[in-house]
PDB file of N, CA, C and O in Angstrom:
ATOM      1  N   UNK A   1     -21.337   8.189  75.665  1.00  0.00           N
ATOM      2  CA  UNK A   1     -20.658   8.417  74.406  1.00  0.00           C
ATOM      3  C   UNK A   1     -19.305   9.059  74.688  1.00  0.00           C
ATOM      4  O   UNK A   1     -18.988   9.960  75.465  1.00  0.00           O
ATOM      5  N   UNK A   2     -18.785   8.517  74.051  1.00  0.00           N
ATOM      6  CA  UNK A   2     -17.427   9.266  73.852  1.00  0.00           C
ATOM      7  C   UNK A   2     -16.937  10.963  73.053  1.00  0.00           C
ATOM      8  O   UNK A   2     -17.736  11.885  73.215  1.00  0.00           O
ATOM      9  N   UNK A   3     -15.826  11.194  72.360  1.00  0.00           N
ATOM     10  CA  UNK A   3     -15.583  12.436  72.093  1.00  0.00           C
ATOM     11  C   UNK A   3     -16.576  12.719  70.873  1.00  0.00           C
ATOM     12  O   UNK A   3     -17.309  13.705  70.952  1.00  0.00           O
ATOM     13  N   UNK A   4     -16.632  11.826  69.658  1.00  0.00           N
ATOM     14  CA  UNK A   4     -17.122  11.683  69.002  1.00  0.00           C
ATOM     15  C   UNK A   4     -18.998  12.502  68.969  1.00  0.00           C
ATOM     16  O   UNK A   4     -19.540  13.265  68.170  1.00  0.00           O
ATOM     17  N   UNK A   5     -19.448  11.871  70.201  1.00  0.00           N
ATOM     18  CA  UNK A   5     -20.526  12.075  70.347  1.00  0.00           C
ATOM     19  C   UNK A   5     -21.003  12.838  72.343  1.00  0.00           C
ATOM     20  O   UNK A   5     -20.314  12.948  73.357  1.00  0.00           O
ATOM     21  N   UNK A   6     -21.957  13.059  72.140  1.00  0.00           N
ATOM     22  CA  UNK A   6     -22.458  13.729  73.498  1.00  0.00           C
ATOM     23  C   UNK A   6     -23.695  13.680  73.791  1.00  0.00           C
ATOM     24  O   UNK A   6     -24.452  14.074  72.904  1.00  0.00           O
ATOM     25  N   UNK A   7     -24.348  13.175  75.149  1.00  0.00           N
ATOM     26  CA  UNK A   7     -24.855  13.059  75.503  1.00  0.00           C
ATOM     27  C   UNK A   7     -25.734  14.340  75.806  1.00  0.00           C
ATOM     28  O   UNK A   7     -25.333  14.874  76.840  1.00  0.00           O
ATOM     29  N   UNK A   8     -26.757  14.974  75.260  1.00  0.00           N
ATOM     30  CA  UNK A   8     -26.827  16.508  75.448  1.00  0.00           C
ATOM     31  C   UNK A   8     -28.137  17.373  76.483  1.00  0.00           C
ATOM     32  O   UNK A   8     -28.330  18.524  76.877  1.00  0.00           O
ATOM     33  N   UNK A   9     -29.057  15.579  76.645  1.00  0.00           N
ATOM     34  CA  UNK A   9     -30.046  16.110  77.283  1.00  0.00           C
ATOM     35  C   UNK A   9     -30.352  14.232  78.400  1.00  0.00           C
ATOM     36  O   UNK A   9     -30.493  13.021  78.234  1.00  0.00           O
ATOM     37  N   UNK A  10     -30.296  15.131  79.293  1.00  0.00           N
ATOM     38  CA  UNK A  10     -30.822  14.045  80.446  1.00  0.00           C
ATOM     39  C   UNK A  10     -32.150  13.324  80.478  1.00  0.00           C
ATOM     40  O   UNK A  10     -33.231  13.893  80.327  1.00  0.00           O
ATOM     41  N   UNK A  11     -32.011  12.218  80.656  1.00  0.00           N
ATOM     42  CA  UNK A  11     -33.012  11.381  80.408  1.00  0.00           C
ATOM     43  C   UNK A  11     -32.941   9.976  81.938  1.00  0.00           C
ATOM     44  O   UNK A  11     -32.068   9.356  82.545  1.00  0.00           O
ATOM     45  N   UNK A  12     -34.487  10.088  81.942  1.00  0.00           N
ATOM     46  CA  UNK A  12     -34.374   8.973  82.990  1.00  0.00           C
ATOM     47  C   UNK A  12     -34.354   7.150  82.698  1.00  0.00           C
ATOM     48  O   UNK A  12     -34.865   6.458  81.818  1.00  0.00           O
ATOM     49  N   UNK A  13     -33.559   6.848  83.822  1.00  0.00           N
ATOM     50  CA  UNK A  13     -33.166   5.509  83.485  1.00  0.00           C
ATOM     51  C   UNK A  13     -34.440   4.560  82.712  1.00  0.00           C
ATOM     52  O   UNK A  13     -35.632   4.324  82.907  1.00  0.00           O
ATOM     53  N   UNK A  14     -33.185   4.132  81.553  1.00  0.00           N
ATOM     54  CA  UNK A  14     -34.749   3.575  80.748  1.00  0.00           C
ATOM     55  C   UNK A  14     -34.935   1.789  81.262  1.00  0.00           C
ATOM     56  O   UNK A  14     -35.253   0.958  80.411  1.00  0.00           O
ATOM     57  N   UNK A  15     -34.718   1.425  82.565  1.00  0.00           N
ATOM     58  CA  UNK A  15     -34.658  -0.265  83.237  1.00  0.00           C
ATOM     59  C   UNK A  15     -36.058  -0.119  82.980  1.00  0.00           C
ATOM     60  O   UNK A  15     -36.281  -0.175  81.770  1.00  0.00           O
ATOM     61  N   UNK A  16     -37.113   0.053  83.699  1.00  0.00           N
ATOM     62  CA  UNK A  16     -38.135  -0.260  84.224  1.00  0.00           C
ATOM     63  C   UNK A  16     -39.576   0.517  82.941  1.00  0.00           C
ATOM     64  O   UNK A  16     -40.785   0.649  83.130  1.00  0.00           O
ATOM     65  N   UNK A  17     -38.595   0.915  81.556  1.00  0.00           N
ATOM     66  CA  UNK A  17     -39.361   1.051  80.471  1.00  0.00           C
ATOM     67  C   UNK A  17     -39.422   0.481  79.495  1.00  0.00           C
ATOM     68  O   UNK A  17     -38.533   0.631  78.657  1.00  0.00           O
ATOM     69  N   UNK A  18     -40.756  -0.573  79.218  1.00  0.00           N
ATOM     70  CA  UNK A  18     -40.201  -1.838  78.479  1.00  0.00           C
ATOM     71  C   UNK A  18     -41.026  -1.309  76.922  1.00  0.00           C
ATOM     72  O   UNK A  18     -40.921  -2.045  75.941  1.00  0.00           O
ATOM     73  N   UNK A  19     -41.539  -0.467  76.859  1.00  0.00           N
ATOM     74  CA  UNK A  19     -42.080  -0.149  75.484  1.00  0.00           C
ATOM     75  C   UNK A  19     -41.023   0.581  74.234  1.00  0.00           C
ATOM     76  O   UNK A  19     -40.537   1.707  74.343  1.00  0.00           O
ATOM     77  N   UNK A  20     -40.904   0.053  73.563  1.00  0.00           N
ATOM     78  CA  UNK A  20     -39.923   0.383  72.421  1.00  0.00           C
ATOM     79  C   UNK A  20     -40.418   1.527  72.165  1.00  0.00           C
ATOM     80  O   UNK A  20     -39.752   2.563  72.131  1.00  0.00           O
ATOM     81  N   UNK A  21     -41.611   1.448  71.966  1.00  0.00           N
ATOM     82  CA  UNK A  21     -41.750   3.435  71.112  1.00  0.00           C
ATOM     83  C   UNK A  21     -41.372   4.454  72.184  1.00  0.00           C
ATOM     84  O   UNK A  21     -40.922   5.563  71.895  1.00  0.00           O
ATOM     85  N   UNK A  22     -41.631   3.910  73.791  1.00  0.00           N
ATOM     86  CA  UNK A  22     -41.622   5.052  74.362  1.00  0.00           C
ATOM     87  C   UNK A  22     -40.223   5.257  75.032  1.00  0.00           C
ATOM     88  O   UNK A  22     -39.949   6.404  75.383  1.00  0.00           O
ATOM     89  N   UNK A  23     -39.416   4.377  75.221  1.00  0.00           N
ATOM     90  CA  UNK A  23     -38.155   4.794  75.366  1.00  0.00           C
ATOM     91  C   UNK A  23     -37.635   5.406  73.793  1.00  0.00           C
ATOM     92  O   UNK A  23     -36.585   6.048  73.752  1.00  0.00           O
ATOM     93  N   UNK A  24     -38.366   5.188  72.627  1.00  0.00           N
ATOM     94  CA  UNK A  24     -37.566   5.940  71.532  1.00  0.00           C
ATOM     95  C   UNK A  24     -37.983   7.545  71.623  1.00  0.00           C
ATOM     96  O   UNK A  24     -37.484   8.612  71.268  1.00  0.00           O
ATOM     97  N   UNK A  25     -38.865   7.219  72.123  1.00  0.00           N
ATOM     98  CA  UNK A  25     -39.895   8.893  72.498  1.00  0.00           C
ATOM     99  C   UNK A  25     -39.022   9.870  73.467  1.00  0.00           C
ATOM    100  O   UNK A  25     -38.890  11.089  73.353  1.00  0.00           O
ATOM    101  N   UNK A  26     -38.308   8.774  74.721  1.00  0.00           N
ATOM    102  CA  UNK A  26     -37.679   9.544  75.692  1.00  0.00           C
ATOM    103  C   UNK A  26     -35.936   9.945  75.231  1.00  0.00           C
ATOM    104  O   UNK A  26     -35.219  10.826  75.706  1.00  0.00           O
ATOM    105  N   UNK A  27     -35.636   8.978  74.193  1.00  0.00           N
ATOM    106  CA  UNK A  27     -34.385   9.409  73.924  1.00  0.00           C
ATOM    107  C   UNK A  27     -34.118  10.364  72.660  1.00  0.00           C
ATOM    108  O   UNK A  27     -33.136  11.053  72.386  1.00  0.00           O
ATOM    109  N   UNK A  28     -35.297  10.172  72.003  1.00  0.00           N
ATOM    110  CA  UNK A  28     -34.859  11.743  70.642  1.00  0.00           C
ATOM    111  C   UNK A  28     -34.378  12.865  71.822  1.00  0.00           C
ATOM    112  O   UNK A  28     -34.605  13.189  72.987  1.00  0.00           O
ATOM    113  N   UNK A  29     -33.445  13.256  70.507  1.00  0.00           N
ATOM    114  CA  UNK A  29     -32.686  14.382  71.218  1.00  0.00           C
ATOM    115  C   UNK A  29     -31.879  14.624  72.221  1.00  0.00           C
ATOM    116  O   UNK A  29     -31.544  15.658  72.799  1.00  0.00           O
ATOM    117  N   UNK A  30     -31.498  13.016  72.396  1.00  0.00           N
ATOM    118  CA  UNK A  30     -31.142  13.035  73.631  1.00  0.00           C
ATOM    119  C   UNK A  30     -29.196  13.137  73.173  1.00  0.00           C
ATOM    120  O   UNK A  30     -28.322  13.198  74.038  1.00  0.00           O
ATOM    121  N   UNK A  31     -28.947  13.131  71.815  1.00  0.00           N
ATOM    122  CA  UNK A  31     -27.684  12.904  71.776  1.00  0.00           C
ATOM    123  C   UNK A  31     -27.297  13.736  70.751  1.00  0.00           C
ATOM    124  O   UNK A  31     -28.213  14.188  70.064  1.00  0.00           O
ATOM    125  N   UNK A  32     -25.894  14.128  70.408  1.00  0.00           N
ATOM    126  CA  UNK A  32     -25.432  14.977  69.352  1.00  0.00           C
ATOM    127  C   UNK A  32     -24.009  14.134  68.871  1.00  0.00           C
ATOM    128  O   UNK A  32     -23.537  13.219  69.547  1.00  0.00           O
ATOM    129  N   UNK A  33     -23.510  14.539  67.780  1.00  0.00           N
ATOM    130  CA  UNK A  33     -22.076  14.168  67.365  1.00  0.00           C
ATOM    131  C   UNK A  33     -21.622  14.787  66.381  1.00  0.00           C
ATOM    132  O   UNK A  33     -22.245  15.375  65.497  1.00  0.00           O
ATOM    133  N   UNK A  34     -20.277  14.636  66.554  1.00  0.00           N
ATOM    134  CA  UNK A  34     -19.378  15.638  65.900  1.00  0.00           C
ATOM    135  C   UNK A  34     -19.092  15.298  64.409  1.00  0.00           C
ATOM    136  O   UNK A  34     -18.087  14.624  64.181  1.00  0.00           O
ATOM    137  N   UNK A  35     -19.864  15.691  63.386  1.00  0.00           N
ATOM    138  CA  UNK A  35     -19.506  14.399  62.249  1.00  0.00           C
ATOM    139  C   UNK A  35     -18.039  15.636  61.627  1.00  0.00           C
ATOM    140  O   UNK A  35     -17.937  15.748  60.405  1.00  0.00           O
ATOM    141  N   UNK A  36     -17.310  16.230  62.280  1.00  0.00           N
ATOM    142  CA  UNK A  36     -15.732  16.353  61.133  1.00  0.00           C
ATOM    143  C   UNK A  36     -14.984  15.184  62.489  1.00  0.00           C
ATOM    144  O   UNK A  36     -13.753  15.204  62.507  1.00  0.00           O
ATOM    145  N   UNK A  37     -15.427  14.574  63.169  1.00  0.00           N
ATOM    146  CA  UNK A  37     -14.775  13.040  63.722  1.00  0.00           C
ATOM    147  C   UNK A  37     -15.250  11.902  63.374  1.00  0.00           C
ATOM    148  O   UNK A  37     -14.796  10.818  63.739  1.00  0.00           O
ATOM    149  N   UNK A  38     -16.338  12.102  62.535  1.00  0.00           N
ATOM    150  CA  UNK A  38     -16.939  10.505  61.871  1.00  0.00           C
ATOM    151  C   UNK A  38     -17.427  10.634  60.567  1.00  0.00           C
ATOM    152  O   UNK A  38     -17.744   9.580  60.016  1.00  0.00           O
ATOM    153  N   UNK A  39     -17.592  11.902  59.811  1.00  0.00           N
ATOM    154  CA  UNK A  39     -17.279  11.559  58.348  1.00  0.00           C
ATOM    155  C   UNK A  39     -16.460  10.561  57.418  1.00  0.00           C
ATOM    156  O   UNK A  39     -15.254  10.407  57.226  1.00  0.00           O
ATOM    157  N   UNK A  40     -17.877   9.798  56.797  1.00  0.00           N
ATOM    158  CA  UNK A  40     -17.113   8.450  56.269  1.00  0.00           C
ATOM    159  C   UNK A  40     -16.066   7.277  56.750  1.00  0.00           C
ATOM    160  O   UNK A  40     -15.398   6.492  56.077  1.00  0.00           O
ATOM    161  N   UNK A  41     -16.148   7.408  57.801  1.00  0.00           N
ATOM    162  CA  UNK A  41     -15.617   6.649  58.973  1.00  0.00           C
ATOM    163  C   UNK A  41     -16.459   5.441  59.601  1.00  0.00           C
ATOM    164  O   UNK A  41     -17.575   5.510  60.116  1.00  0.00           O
ATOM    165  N   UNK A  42     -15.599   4.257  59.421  1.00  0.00           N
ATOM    166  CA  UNK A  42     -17.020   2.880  59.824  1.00  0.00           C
ATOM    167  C   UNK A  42     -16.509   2.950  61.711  1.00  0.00           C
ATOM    168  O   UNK A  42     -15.423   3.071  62.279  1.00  0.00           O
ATOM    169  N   UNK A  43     -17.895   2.807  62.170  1.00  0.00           N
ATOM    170  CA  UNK A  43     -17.947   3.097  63.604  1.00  0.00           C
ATOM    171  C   UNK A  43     -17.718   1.865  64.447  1.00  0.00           C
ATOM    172  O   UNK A  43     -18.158   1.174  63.529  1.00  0.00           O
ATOM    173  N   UNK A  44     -17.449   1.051  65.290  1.00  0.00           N
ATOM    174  CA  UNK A  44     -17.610   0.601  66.578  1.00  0.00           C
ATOM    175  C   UNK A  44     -18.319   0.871  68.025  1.00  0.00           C
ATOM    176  O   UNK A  44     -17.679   1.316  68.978  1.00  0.00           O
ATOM    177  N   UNK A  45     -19.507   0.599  68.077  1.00  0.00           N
ATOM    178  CA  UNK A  45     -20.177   0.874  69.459  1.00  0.00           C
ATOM    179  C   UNK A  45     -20.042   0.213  70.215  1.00  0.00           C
ATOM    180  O   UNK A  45     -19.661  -0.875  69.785  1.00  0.00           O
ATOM    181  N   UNK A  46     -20.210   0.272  71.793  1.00  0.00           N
ATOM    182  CA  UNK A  46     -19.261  -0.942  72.416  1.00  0.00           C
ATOM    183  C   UNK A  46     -20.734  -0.537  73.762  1.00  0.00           C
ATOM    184  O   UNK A  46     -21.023   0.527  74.309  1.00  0.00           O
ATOM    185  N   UNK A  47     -21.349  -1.919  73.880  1.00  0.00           N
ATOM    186  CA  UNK A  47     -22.355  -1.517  74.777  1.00  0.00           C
ATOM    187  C   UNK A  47     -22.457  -2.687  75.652  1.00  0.00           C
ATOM    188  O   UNK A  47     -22.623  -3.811  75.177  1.00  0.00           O
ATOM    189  N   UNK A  48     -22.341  -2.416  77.219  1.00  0.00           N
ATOM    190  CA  UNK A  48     -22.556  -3.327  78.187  1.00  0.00           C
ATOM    191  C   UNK A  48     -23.874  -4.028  77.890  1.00  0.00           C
ATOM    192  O   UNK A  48     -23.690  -5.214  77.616  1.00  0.00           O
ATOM    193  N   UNK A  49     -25.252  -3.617  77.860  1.00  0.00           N
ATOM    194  CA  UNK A  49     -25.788  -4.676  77.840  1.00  0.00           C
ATOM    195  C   UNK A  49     -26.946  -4.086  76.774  1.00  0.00           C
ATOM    196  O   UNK A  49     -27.296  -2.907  76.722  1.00  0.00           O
ATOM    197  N   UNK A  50     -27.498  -5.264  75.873  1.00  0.00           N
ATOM    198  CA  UNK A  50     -28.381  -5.088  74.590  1.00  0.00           C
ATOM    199  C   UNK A  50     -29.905  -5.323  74.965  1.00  0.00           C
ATOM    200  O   UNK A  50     -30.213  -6.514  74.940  1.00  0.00           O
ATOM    201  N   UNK A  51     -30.736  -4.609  75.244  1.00  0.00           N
ATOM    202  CA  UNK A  51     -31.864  -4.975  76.087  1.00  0.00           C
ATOM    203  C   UNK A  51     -33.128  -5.090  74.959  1.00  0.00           C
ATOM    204  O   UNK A  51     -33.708  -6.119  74.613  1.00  0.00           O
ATOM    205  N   UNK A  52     -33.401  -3.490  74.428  1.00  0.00           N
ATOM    206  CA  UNK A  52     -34.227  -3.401  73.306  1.00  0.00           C
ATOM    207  C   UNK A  52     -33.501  -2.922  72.029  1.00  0.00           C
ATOM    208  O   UNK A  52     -33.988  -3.451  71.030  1.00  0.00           O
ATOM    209  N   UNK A  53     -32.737  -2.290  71.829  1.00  0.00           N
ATOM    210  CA  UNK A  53     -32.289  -1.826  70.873  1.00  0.00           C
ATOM    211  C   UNK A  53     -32.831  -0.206  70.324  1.00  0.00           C
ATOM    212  O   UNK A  53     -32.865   0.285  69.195  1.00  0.00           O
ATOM    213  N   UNK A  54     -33.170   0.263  71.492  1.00  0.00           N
ATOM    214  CA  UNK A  54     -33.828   1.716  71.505  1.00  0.00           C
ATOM    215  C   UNK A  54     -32.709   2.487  71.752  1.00  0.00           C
ATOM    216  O   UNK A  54     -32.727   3.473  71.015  1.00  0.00           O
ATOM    217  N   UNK A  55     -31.701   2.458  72.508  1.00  0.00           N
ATOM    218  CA  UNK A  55     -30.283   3.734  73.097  1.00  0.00           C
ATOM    219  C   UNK A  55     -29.594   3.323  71.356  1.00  0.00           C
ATOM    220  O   UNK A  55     -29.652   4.267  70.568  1.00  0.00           O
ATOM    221  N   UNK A  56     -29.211   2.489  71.015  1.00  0.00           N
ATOM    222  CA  UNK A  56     -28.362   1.714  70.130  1.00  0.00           C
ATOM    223  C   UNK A  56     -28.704   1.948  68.859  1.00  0.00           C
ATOM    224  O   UNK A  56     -27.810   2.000  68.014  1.00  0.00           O
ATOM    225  N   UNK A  57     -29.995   2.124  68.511  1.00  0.00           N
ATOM    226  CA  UNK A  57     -30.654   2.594  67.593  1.00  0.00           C
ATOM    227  C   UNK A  57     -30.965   3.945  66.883  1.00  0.00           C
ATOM    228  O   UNK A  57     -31.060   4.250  65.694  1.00  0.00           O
ATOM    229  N   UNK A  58     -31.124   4.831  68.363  1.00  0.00           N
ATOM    230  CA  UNK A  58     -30.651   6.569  68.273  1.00  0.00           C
ATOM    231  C   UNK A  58     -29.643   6.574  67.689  1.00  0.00           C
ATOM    232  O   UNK A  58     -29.585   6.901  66.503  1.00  0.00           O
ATOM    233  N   UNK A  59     -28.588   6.202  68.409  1.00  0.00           N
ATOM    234  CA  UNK A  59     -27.190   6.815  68.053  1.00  0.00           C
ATOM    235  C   UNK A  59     -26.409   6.298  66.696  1.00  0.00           C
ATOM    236  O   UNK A  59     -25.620   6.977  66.039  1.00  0.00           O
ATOM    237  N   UNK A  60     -26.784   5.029  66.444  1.00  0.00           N
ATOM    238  CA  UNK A  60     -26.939   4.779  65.033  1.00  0.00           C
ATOM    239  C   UNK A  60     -27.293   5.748  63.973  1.00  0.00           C
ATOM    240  O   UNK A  60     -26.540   6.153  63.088  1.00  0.00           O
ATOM    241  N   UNK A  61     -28.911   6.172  64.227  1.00  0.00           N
ATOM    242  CA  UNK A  61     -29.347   6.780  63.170  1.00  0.00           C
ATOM    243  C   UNK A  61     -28.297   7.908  63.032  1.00  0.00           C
ATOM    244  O   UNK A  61     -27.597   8.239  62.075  1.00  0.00           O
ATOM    245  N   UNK A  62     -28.440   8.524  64.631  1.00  0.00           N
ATOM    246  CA  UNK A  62     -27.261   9.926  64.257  1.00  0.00           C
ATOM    247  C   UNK A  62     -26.040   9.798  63.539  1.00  0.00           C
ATOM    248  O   UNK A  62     -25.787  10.502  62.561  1.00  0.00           O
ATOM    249  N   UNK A  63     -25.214   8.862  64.020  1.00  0.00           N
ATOM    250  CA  UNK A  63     -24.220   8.666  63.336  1.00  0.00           C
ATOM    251  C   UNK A  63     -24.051   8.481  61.956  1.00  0.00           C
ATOM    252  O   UNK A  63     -23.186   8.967  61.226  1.00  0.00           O
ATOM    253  N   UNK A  64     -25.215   7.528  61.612  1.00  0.00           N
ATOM    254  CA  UNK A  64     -25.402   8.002  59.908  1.00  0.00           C
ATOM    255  C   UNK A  64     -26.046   8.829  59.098  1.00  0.00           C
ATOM    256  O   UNK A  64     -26.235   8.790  57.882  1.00  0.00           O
ATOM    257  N   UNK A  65     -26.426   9.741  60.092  1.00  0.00           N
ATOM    258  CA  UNK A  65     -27.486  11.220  59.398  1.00  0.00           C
ATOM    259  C   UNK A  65     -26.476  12.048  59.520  1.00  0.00           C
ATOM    260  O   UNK A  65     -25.560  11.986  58.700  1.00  0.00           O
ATOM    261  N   UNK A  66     -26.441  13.257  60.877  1.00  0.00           N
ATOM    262  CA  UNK A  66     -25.700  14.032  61.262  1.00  0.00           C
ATOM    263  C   UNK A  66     -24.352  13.607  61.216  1.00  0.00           C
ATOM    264  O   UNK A  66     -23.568  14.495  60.885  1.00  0.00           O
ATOM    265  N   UNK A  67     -23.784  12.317  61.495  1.00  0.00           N
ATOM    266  CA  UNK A  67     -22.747  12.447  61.481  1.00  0.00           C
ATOM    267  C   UNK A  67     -21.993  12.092  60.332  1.00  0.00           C
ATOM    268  O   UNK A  67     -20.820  12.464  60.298  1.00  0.00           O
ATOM    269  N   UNK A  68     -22.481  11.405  59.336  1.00  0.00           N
ATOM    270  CA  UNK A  68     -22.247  11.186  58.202  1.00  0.00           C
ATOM    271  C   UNK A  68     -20.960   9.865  58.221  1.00  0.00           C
ATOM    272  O   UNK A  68     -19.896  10.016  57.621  1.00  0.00           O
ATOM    273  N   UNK A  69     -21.261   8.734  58.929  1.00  0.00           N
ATOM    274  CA  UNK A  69     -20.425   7.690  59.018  1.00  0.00           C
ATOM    275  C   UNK A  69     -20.615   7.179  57.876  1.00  0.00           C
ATOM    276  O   UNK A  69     -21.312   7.754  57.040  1.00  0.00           O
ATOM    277  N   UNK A  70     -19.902   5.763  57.597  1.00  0.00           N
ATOM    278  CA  UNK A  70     -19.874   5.159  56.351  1.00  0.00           C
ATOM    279  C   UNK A  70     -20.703   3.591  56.894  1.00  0.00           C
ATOM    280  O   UNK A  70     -21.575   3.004  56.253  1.00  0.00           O
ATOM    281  N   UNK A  71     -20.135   3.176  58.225  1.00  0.00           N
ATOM    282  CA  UNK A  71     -21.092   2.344  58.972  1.00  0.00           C
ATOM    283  C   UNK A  71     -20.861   2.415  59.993  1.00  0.00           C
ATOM    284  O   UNK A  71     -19.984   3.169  60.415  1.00  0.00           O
ATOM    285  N   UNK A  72     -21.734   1.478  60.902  1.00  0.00           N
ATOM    286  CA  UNK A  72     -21.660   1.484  62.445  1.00  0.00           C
ATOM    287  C   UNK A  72     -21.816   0.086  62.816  1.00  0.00           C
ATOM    288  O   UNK A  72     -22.767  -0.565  62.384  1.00  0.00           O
ATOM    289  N   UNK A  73     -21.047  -0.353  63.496  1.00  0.00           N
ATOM    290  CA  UNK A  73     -21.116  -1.626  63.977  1.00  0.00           C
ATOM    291  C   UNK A  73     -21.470  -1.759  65.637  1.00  0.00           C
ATOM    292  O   UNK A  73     -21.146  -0.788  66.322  1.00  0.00           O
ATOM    293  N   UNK A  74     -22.280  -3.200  66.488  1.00  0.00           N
ATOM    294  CA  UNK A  74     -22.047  -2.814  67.517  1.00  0.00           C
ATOM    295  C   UNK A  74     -21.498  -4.306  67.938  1.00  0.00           C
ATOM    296  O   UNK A  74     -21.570  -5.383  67.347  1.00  0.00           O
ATOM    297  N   UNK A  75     -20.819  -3.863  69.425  1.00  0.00           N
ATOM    298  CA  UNK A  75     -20.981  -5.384  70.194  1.00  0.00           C
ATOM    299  C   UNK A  75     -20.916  -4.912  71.407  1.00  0.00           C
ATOM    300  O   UNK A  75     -20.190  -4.051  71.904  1.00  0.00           O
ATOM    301  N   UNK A  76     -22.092  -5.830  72.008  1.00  0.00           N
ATOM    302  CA  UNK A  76     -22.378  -6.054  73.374  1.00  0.00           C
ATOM    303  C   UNK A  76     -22.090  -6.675  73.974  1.00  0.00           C
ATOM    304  O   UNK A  76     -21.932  -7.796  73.492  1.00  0.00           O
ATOM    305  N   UNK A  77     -21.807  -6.525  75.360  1.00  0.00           N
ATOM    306  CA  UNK A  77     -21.393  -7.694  76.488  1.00  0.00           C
ATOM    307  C   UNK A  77     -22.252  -8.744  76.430  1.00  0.00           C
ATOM    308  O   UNK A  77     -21.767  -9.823  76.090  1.00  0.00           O
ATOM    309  N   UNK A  78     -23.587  -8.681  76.717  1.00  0.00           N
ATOM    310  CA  UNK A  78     -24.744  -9.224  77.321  1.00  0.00           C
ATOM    311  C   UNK A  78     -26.102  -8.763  76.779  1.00  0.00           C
ATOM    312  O   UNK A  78     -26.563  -7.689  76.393  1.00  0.00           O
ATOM    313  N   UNK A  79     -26.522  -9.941  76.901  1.00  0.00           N
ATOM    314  CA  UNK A  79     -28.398  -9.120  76.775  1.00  0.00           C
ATOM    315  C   UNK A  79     -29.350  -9.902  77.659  1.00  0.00           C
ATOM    316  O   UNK A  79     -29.203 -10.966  78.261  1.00  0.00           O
ATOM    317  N   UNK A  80     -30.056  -9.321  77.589  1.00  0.00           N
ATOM    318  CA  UNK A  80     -31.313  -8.968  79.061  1.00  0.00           C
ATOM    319  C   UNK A  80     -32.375 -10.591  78.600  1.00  0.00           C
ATOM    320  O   UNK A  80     -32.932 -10.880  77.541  1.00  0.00           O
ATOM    321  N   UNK A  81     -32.313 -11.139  79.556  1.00  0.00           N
ATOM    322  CA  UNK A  81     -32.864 -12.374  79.932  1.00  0.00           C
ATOM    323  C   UNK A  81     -34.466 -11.889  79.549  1.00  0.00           C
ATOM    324  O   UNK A  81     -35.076 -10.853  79.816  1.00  0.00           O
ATOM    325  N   UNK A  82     -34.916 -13.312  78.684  1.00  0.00           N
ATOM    326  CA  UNK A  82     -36.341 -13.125  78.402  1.00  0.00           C
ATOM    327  C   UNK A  82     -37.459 -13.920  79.329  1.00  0.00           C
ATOM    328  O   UNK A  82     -37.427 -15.142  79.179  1.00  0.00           O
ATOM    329  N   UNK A  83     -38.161 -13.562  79.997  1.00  0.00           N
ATOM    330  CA  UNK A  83     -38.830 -14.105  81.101  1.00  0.00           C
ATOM    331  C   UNK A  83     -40.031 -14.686  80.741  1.00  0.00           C
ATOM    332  O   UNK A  83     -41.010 -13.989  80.474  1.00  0.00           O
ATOM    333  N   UNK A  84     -40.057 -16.028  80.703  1.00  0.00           N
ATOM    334  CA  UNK A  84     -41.325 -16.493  80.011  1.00  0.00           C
ATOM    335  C   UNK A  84     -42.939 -16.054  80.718  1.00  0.00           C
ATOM    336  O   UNK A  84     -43.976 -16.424  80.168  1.00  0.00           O
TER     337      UNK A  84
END
């Protein structure tokens, strides 16, 4: 995250965690933001790659709880190959 927001508690790499609840489990709390920099302000997230939608999804919510945005948009480079 950028100025806006901060990364506030360390968390381990979520590659090799394919369960949605439990990477949402490992990332609460994992982030903060400054909402007098995103009050009512529509957002842009800019994310290398879209796998589950668990990192992308945190910071969303924050941004429209705590931080009090107006929206949040994202775009990703890439997303993660589905392996039959």
């Amino acid at each position: 995250m950028n100025r806006e927001g901060t990364k506030v508690k360390r968390t381990p790499q979520l590659k090799d965690v394919f369960d949605f609840a439990k990477r949402t489990e490992i990332l609460d709390g994992a982030f903060a933001v400054d909402a007098t920099k995103t009050t009512g302000k529509r957002l842009l997230l800019l994310d290398d790659l879209y796998r589950s939608g668990a990192t992308v999804s945190a910071i969303t919510t924050l941004l429209l709880t705590a931080g009090a945005a107006r929206a949040v948009y994202l775009l990703t480079l890439t997303q993660t190959r589905k392996l039959s």
